[in-house]
NUZA-133058 format. One record per residue (C-alpha): residue number from 1; residue in three letters; chain; x, y, z. Coordinates in nm, 2 decimals, always signed. Example, Ala and Ser with C-alpha at 12.3 -4.5 7.8 and 13.67 -1.06 7.14 Angstrom:
BEGIN
{r 1; ala; A; {+1.23; -0.45; +0.78}}
{r 2; ser; A; {+1.37; -0.11; +0.71}}
This chain:
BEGIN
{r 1; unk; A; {-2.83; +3.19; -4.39}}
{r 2; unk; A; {-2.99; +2.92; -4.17}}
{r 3; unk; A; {-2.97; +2.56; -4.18}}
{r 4; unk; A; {-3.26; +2.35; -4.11}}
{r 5; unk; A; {-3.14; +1.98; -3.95}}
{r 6; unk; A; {-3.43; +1.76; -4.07}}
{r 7; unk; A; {-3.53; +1.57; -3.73}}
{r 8; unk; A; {-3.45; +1.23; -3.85}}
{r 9; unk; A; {-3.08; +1.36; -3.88}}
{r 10; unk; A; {-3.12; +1.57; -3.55}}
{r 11; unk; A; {-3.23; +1.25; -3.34}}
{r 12; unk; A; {-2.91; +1.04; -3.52}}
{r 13; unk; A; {-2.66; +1.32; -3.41}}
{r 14; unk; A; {-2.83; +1.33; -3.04}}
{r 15; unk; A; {-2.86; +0.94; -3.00}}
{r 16; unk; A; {-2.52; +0.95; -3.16}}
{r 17; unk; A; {-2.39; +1.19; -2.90}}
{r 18; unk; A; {-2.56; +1.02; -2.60}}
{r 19; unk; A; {-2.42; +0.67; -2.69}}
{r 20; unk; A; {-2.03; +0.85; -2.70}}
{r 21; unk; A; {-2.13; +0.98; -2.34}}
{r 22; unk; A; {-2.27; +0.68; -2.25}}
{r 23; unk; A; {-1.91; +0.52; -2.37}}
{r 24; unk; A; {-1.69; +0.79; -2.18}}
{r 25; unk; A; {-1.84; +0.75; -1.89}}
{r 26; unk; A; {-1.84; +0.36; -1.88}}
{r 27; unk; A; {-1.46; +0.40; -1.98}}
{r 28; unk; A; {-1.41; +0.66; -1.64}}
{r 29; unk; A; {-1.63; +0.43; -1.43}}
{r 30; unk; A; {-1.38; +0.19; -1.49}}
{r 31; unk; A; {-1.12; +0.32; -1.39}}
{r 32; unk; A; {-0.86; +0.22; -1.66}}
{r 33; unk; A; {-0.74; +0.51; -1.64}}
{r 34; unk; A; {-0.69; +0.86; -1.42}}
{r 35; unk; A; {-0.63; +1.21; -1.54}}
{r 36; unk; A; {-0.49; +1.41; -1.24}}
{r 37; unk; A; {-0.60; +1.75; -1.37}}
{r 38; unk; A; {-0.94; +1.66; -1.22}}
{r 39; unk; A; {-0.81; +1.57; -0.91}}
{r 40; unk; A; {-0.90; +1.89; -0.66}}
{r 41; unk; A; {-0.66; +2.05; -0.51}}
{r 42; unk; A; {-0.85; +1.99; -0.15}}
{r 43; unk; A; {-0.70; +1.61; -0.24}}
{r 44; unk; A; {-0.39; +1.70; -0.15}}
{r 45; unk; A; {-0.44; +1.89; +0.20}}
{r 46; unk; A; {-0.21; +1.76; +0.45}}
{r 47; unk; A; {-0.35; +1.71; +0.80}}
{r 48; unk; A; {-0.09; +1.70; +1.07}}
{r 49; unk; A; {-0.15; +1.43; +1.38}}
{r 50; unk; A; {+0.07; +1.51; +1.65}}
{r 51; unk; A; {+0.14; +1.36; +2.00}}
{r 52; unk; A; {+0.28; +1.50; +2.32}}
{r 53; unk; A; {+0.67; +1.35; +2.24}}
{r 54; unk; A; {+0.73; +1.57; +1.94}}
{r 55; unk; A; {+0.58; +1.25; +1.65}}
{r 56; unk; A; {+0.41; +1.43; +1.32}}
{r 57; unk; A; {+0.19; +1.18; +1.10}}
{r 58; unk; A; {+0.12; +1.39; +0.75}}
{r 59; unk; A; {-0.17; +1.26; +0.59}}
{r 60; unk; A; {-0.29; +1.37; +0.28}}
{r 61; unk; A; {-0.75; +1.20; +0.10}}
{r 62; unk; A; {-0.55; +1.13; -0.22}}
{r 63; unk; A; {-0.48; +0.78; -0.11}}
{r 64; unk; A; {-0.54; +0.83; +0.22}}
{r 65; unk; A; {-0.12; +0.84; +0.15}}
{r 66; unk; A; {+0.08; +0.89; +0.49}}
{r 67; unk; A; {+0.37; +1.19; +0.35}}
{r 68; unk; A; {+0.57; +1.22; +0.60}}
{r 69; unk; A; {+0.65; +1.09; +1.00}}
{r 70; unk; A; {+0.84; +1.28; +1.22}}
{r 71; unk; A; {+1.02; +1.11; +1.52}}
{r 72; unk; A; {+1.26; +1.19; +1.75}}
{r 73; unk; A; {+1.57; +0.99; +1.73}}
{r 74; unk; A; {+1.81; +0.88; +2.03}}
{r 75; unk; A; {+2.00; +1.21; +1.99}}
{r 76; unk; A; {+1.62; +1.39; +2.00}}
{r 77; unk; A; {+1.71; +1.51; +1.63}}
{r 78; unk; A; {+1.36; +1.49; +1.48}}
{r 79; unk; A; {+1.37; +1.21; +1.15}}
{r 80; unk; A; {+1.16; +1.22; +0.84}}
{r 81; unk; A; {+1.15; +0.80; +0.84}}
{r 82; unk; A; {+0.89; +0.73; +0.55}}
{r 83; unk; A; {+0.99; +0.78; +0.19}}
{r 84; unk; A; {+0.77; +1.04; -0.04}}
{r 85; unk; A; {+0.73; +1.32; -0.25}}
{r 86; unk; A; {+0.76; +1.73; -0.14}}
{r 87; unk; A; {+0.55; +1.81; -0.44}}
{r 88; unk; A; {+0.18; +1.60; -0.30}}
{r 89; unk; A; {+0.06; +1.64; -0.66}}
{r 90; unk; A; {+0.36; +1.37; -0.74}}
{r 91; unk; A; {+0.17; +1.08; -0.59}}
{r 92; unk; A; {-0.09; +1.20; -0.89}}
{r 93; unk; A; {+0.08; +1.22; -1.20}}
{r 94; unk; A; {+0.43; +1.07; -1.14}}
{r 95; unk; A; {+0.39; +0.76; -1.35}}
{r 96; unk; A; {+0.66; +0.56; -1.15}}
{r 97; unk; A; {+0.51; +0.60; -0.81}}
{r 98; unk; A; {+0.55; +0.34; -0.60}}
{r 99; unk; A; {+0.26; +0.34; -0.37}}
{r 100; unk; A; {+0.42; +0.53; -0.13}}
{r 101; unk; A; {+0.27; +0.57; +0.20}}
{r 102; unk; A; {-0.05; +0.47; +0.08}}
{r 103; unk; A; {-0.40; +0.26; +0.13}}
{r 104; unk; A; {-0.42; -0.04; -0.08}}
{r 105; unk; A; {-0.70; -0.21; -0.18}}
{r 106; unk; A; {-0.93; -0.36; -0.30}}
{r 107; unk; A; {-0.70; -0.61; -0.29}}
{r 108; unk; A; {-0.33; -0.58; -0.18}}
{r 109; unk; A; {-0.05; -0.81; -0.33}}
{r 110; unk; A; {-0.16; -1.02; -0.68}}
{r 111; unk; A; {-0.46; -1.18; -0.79}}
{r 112; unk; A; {-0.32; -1.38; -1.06}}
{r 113; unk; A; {-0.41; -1.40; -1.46}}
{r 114; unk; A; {-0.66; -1.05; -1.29}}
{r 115; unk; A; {-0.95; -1.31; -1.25}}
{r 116; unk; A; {-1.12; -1.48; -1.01}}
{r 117; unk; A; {-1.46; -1.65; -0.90}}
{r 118; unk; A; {-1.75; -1.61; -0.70}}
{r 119; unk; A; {-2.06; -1.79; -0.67}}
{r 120; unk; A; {-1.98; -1.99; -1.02}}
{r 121; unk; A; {-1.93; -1.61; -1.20}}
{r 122; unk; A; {-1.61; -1.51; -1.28}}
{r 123; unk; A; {-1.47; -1.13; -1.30}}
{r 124; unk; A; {-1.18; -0.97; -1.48}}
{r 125; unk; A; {-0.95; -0.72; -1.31}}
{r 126; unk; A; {-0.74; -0.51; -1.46}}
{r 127; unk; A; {-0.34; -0.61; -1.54}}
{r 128; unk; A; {-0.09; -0.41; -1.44}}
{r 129; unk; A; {+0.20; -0.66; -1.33}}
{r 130; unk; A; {+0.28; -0.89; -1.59}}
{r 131; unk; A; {-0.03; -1.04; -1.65}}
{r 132; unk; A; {-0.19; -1.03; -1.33}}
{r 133; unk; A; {-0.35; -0.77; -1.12}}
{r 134; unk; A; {-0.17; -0.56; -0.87}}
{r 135; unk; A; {-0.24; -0.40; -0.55}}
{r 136; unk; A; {-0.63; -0.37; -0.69}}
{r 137; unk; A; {-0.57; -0.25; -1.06}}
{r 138; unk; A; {-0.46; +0.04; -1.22}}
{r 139; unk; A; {-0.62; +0.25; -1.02}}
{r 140; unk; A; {-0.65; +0.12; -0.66}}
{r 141; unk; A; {-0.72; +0.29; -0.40}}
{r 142; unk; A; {-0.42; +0.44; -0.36}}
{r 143; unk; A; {-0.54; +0.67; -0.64}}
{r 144; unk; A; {-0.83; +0.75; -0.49}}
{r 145; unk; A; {-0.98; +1.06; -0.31}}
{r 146; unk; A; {-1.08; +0.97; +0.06}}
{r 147; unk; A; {-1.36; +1.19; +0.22}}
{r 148; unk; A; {-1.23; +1.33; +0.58}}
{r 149; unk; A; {-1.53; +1.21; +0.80}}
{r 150; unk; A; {-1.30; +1.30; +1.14}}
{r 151; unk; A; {-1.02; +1.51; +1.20}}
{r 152; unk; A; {-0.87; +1.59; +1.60}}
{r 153; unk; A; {-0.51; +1.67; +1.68}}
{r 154; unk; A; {-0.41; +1.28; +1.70}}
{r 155; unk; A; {-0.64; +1.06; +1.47}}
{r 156; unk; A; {-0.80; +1.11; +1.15}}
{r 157; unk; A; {-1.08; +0.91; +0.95}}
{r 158; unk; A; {-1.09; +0.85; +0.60}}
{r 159; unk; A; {-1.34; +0.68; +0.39}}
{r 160; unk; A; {-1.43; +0.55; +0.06}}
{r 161; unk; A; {-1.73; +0.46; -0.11}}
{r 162; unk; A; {-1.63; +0.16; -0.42}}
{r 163; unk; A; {-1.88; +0.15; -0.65}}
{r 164; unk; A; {-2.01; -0.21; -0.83}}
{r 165; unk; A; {-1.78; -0.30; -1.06}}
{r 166; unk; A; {-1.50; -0.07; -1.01}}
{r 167; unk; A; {-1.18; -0.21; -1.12}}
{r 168; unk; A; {-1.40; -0.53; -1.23}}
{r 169; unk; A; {-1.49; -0.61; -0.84}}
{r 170; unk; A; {-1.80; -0.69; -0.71}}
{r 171; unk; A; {-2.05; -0.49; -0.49}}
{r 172; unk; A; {-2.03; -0.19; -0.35}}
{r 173; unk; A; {-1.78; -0.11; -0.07}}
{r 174; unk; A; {-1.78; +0.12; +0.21}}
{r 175; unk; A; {-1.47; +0.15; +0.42}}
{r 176; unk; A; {-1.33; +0.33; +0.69}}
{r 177; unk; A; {-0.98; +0.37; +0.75}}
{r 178; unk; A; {-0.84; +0.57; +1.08}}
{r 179; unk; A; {-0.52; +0.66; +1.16}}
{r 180; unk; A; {-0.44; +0.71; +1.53}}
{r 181; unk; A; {-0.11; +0.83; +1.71}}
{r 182; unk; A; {-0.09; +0.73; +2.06}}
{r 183; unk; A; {+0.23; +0.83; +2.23}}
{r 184; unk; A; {+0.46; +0.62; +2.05}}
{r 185; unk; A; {+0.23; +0.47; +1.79}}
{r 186; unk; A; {+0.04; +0.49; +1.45}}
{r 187; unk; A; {-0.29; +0.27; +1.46}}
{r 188; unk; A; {-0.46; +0.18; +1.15}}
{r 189; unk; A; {-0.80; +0.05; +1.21}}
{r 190; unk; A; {-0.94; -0.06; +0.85}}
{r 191; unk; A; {-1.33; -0.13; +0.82}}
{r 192; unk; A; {-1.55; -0.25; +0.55}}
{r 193; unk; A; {-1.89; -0.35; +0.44}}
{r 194; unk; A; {-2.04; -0.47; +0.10}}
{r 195; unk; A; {-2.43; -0.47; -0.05}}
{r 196; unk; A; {-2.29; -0.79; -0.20}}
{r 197; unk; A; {-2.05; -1.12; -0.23}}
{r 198; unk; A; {-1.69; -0.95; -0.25}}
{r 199; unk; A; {-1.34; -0.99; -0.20}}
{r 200; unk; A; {-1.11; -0.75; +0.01}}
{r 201; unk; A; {-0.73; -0.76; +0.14}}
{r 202; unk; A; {-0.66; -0.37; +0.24}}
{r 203; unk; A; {-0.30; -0.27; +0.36}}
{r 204; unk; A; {-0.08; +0.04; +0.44}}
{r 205; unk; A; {+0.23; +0.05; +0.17}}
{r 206; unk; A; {+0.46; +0.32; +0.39}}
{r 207; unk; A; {+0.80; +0.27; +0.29}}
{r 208; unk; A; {+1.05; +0.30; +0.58}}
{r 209; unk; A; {+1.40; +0.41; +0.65}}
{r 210; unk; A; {+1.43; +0.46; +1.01}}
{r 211; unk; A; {+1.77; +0.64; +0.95}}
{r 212; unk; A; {+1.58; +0.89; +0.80}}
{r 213; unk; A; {+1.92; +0.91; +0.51}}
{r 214; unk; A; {+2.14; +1.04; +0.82}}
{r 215; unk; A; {+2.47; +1.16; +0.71}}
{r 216; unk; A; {+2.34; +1.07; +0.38}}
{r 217; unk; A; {+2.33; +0.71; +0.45}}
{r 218; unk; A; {+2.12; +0.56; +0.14}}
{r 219; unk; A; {+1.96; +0.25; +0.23}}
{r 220; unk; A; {+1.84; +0.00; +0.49}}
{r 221; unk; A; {+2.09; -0.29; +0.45}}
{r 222; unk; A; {+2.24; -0.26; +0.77}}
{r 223; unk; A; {+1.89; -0.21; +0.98}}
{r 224; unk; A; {+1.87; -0.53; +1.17}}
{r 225; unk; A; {+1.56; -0.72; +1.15}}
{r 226; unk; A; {+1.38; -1.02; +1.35}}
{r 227; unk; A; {+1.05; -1.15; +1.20}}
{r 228; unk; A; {+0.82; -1.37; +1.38}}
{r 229; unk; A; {+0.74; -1.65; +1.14}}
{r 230; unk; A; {+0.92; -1.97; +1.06}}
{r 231; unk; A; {+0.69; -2.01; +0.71}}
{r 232; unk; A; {+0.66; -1.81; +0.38}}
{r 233; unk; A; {+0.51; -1.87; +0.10}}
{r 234; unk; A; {+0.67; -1.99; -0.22}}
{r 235; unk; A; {+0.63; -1.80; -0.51}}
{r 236; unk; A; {+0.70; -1.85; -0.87}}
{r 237; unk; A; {+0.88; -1.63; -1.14}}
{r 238; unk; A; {+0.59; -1.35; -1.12}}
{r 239; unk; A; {+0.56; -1.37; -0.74}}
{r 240; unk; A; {+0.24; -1.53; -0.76}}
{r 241; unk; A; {+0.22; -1.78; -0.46}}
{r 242; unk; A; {+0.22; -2.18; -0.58}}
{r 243; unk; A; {+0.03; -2.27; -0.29}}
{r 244; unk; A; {+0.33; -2.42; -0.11}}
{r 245; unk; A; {+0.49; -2.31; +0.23}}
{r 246; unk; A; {+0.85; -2.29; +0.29}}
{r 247; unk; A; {+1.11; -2.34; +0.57}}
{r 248; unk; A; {+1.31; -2.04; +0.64}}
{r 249; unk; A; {+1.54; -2.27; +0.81}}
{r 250; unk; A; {+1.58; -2.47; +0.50}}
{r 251; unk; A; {+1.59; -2.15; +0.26}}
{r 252; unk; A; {+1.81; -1.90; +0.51}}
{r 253; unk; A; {+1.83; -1.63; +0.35}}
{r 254; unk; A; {+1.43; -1.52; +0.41}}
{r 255; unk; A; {+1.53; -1.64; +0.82}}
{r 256; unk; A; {+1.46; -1.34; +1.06}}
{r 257; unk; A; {+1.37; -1.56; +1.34}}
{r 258; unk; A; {+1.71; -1.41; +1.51}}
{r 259; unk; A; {+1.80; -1.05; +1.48}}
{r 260; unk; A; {+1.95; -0.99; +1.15}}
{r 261; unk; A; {+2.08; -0.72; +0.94}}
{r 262; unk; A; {+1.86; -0.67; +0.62}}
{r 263; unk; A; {+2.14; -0.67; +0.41}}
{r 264; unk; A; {+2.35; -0.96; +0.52}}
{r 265; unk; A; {+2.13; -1.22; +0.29}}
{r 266; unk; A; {+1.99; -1.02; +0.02}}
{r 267; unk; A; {+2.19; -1.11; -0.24}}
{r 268; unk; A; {+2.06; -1.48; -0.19}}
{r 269; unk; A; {+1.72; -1.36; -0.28}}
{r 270; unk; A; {+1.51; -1.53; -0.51}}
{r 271; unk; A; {+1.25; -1.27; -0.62}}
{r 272; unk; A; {+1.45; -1.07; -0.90}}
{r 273; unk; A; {+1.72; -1.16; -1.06}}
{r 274; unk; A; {+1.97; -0.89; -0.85}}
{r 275; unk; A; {+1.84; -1.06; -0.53}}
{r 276; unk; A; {+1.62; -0.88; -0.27}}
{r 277; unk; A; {+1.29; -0.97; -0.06}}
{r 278; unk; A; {+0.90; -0.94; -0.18}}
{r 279; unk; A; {+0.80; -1.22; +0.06}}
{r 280; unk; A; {+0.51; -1.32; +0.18}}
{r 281; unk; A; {+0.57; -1.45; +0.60}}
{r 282; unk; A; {+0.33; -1.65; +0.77}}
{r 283; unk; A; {+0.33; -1.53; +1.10}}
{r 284; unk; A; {+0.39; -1.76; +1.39}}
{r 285; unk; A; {+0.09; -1.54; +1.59}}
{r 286; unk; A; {-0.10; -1.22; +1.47}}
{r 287; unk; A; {-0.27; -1.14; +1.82}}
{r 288; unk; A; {-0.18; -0.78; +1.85}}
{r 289; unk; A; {-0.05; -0.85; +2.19}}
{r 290; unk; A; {+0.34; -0.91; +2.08}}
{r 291; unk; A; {+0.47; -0.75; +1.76}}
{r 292; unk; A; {+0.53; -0.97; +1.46}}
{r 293; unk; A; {+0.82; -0.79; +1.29}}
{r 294; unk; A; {+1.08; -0.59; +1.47}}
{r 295; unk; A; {+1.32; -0.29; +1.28}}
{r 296; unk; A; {+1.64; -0.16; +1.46}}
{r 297; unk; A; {+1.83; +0.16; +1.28}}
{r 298; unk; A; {+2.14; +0.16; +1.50}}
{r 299; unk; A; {+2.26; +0.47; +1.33}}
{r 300; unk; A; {+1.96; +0.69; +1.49}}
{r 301; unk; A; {+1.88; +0.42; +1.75}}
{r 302; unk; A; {+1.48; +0.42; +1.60}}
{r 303; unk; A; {+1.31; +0.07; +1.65}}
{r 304; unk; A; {+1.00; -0.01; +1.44}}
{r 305; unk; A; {+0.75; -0.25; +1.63}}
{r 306; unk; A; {+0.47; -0.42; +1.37}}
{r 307; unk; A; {+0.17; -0.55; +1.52}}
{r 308; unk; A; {-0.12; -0.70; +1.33}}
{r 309; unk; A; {-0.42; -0.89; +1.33}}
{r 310; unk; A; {-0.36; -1.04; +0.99}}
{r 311; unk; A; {-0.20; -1.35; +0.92}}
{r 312; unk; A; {+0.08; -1.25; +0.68}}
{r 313; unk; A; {+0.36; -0.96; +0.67}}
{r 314; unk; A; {+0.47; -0.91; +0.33}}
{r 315; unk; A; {+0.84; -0.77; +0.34}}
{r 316; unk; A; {+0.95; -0.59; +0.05}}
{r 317; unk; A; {+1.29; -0.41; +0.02}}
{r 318; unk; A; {+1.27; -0.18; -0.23}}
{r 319; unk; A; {+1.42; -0.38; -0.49}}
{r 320; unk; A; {+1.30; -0.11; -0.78}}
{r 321; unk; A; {+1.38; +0.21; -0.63}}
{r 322; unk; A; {+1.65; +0.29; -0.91}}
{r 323; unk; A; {+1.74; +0.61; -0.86}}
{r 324; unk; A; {+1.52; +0.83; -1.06}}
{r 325; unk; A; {+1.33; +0.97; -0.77}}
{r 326; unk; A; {+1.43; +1.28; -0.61}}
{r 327; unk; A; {+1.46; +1.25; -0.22}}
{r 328; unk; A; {+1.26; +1.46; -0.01}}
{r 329; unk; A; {+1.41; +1.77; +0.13}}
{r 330; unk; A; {+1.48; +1.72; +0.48}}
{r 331; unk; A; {+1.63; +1.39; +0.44}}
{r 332; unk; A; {+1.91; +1.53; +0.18}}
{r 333; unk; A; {+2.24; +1.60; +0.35}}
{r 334; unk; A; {+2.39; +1.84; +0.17}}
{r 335; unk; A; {+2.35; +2.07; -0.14}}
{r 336; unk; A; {+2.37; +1.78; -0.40}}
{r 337; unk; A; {+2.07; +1.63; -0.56}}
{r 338; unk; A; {+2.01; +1.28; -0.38}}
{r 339; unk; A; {+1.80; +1.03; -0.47}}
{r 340; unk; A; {+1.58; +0.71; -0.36}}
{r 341; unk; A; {+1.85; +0.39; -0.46}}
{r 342; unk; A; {+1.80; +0.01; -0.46}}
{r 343; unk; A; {+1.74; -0.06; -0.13}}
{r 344; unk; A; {+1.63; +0.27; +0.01}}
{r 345; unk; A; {+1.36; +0.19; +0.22}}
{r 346; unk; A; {+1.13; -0.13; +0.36}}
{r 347; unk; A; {+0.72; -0.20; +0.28}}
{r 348; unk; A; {+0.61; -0.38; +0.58}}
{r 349; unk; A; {+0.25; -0.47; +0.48}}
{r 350; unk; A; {+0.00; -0.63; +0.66}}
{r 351; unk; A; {-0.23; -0.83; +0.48}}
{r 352; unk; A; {-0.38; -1.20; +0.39}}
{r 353; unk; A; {-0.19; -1.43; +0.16}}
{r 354; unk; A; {-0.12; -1.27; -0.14}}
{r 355; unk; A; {-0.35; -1.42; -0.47}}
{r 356; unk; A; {-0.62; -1.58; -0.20}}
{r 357; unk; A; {-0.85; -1.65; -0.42}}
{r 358; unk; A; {-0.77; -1.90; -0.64}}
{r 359; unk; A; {-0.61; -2.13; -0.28}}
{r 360; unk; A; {-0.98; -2.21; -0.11}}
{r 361; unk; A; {-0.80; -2.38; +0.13}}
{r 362; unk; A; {-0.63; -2.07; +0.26}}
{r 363; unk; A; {-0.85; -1.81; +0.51}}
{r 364; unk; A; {-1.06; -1.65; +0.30}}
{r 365; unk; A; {-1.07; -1.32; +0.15}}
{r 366; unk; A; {-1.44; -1.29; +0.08}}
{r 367; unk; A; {-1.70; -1.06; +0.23}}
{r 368; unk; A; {-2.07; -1.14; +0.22}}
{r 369; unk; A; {-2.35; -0.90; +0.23}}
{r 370; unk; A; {-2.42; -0.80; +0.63}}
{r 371; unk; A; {-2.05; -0.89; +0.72}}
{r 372; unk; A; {-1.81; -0.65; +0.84}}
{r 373; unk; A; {-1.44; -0.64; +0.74}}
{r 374; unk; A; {-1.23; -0.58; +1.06}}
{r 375; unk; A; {-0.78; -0.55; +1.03}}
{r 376; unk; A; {-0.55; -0.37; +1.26}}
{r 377; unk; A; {-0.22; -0.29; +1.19}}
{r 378; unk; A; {+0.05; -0.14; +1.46}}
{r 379; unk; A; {+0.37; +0.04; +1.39}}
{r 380; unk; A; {+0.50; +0.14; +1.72}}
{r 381; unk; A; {+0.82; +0.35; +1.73}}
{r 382; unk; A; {+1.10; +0.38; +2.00}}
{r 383; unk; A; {+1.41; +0.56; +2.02}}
């Protein structure tokens, strides 16, 4: 038996239908949310750069996410220094992910309340720290897919095409991001353009342990550290700045003028309640002729050299690495499971001043239509 659908009911049910489309596919386009079963598996392709003295830089599109770095130490032992997953579908569907090794943006560090203003309108970004917005929302671009628009045996270019309104920010985004490794360096040159007024702040969120967990060795507290910059910026209970600067000569424990082991202060820190470092420096210079932050592992003899054109490094210790994640295989020691702990790695990020844009009087974070976006960042490493 057949039944007829009298077209008044027929035009409901498709009007119907196309209006739940219409709502699924606003609800995807904004990104509040990312099911990783769609990802394709082409995301997670790792592309090998390699140099003449043995270095490896594993780069994966999904986040244009760094996986691993090989390096020779003093010993010429070859070290796995950047913290990660073995399974590349982790950086996917692992809810506690950490941003490792990968592109942030739109907007790197906190925008706070997830709202801001341009031109007299004011847009809402998603929250997903406390109540502000983190790192570009819930799905920055960390938790992207790049496209692959250049691939040789040392440098690979990524890009991203950010639609209007994607994560609540204005205009649409094009940005390039290569990776290059010189002899002794990885080179990240970030560019960007918009079809209107926007706001960027991209940075690279590699976490590093120049030991590479030698001997088992679990964390980064006795890495000694000089940074170049005799200002940071105060923050309050969230870590959103208050628009003050501070004295690291007053407030020691963030001084790194002098070489310094990570560890020797960080009980002193202010940001949780256990201590630790998620500071914003204001760097004395950002040239790119001299590096701004210096990291020496005397266990492996590895030295990290930071160079940048932006004005701030934010330094964060890896306060909430807890445990729960499963080191990667060849920096276990041993047959026992091991583990990422409190204090297993540094972010070194390059960046502007976190929550920009609600300080006018800071250097600005926003991008007009026909201007191009232009950062460097440097990580030289010696053994």
């Amino acid at each position: 038996t057949k039944f007829l659908v009298p077209d008044s009911v027929m035009m409901t049910m498709i009007a119907f239908a196309c209006a739940l489309l219409c709502v699924l596919c606003v609800s995807f386009a904004s990104g509040q949310q990312l099911n990783c079963s769609t990802v394709p598996q082409e995301a997670y392709r790792q592309y090998v750069l390699k140099n003449d003295a043995g270095y490896e830089l594993h780069v994966m599109p999904f986040g244009g996410t760094v996986t691993k770095f090989l390096v020779p130490d003093k010993d010429k032992v070859i070290r796995d220094i950047v913290l990660g997953f073995d399974d590349p579908t982790q950086y996917c569907v692992n809810a506690i992910h950490p941003y490792f090794g990968a592109i942030i943006g739109r907007y790197a560090n906190r925008i706070a309340n997830g709202s801001f203003t341009l031109d007299g309108k004011t847009y809402k970004t998603p929250l997903n720290d406390h109540n502000d917005t983190l790192h570009g929302g819930t799905i920055g671009f960390d938790r992207r897919v790049w496209d692959v628009v250049h691939i040789s045996q040392n440098k690979i270019t990524l890009s991203y095409l950010s639609p209007d309104g994607e994560m609540g920010f204005p205009g649409t985004l094009r940005v390039n991001v290569t990776y290059t490794l010189t002899s002794n360096s990885w080179v990240i040159d970030y560019a960007a353009d918009t079809d209107s007024i926007t706001v960027i702040n991209l940075s690279q969120h590699t976490y590093w342990n120049l030991n590479g967990f030698k001997d088992n060795d679990q964390d980064i507290l006795e890495h000694i550290m000089i940074i170049k910059a005799s200002q940071y910026l105060e923050v309050d209970s969230t870590l959103i700045p208050t628009g003050k600067f501070g004295n690291v000569t007053v407030d020691y424990w963030l001084d790194f003028e002098r070489p310094k082991p990570v560890g020797k202060d960080i009980k002193r820190g202010t940001v949780t309640p256990n201590g630790g470092y998620d500071n914003a420096f204001v760097l004395d210079s950002h040239k790119l002729l001299d590096p701004v932050v210096i990291v020496l592992a005397p266990l492996t003899g590895i030295q990290l050299e930071l160079s940048t054109s932006q004005i701030s490094v934010q330094f964060y210790s890896g306060n909430f690495l807890d445990g729960t994640l499963a080191r990667k295989k060849d920096q276990v020691y041993g047959t026992a499971p091991q583990f990422y702990q409190q204090y297993s790695a540094m972010a070194l990020e390059g960046q502007h001043y976190p929550d920009s844009v609600h300080h006018p009087n800071w250097p600005t974070t926003v991008l007009q239509k026909g201007q191009t976006y232009t950062q460097r960042i440097e990580y030289k490493i010696v053994a």
